[in-house]
N, C-alpha and C positions, 0 to 999 in steps of 0.2 A: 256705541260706535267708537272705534279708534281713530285718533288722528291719523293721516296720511302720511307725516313726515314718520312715525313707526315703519312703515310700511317699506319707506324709498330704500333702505339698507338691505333689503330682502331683493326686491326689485334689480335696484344696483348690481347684486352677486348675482343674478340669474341671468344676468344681459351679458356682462363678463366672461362666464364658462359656458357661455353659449357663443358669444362671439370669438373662446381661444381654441374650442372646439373645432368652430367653422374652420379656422385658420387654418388646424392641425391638419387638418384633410387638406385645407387647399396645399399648402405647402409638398405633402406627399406626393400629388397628384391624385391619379381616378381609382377607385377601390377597382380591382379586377377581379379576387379573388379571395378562400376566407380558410383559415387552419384554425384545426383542433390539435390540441396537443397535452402531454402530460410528458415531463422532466424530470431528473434524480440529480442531486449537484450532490457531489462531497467533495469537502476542500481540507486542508493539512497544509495552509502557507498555499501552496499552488491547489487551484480546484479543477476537475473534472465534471462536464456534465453530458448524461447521456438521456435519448428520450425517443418516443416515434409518435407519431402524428398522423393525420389523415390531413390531406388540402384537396376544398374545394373548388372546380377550376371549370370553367363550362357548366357542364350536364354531367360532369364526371368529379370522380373522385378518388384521390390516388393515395396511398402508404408514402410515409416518409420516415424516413429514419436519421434522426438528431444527434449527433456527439459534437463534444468541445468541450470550452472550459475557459477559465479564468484565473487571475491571482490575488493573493491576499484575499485567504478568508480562512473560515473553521467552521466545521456544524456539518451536518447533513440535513437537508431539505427535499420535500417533495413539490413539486409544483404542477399543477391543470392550470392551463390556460387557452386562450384563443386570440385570434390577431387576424387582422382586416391586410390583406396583401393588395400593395399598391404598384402599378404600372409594370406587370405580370404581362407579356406578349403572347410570349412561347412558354411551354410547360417545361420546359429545360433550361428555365432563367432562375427559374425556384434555384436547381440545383447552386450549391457555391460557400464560400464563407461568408458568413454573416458578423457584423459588427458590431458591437454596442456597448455602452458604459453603463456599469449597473450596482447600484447597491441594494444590499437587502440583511434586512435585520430580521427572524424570525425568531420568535420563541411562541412554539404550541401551533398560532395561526398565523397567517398576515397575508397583504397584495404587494401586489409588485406589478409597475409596469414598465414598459421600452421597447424603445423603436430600431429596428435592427437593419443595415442594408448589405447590400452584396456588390459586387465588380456589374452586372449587369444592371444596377438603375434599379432593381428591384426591394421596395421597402415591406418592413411587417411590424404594424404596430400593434401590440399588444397586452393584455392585461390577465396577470394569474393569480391565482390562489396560492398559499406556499401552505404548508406543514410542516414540524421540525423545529428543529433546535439550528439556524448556521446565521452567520453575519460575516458578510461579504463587501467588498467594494473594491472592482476590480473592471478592467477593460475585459468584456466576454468577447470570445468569438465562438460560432456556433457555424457547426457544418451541417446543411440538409442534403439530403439526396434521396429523390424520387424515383417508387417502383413504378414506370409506366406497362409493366405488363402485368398490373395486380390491381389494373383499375377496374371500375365499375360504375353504372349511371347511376348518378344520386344528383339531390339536391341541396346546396349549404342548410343547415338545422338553422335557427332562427337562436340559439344558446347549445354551444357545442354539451354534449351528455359524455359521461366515463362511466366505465373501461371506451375507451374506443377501440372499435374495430374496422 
């Protein structure tokens, strides 16, 4: 049997990222809605990134298509990821520039994550996978825009899957 003070240091960190968790969310507001997405960044000093996504919104599910970009980096990366969209009204708040600060050092694999908002209140917090070689650290802005005549009834995946369609 082990003493119980071993124990309190494990205890301690699990009360912690549970309670900055909780916070995370409250701070945002109410989850409305959920995106899958896969991204391409290359940078040369100023970077570019381009990507499309599917967002889950109601019963439905719409095509998005992602460009922007950022400064100060080098590397090309690939990234999948997914993001919890927060206080989402109207399906046309998605649309907009998104903002967000972000570093990323990739070599071979790595995560990355960040929270992005737009002029409308709307936040997307996120977490991806990268591939590649880039290391970055740079203010992003990211422009979405939704096909609402390429939607379909679906229901958010419970772990977005790739290729998406």
């Amino acid at each position: 049997m082990r003493p119980a003070f071993l124990y309190a240091p494990v205890i301690l960190a699990a009360g912690l990222l549970a309670t900055h968790s909780a916070w995370a969310a409250d701070a945002l507001g109410q989850p409305t809605a959920k995106i899958c997405f896969t991204l391409r960044d290359a940078a040369l000093a100023g970077g570019y990134s381009w990507g499309r996504g599917r967002l889950y919104f109601g019963n439905h599910s719409y095509p998005v298509k992602i460009t922007g970009g950022g400064a100060v980096g080098i590397g090309y990366s690939k990234l999948k990821g997914e993001g919890t969209v927060y206080n989402l009204a109207r399906l046309s708040d998605i649309n907009g520039t998104y903002w967000s600060v972000r570093a990323e050092a990739t070599i071979a694999r790595g995560r990355n994550v960040a929270v992005l908002d737009n002029n409308h209140g709307v936040d997307i917090k996120t977490t991806m996978r990268t591939s590649g070689a880039h290391l970055a650290a740079a203010v992003m802005r990211l422009t979405l825009r939704v096909d609402p005549g390429r939607e379909r009834v679906d229901t958010p995946p419970a772990t977005c899957s790739f290729p998406i369609h």
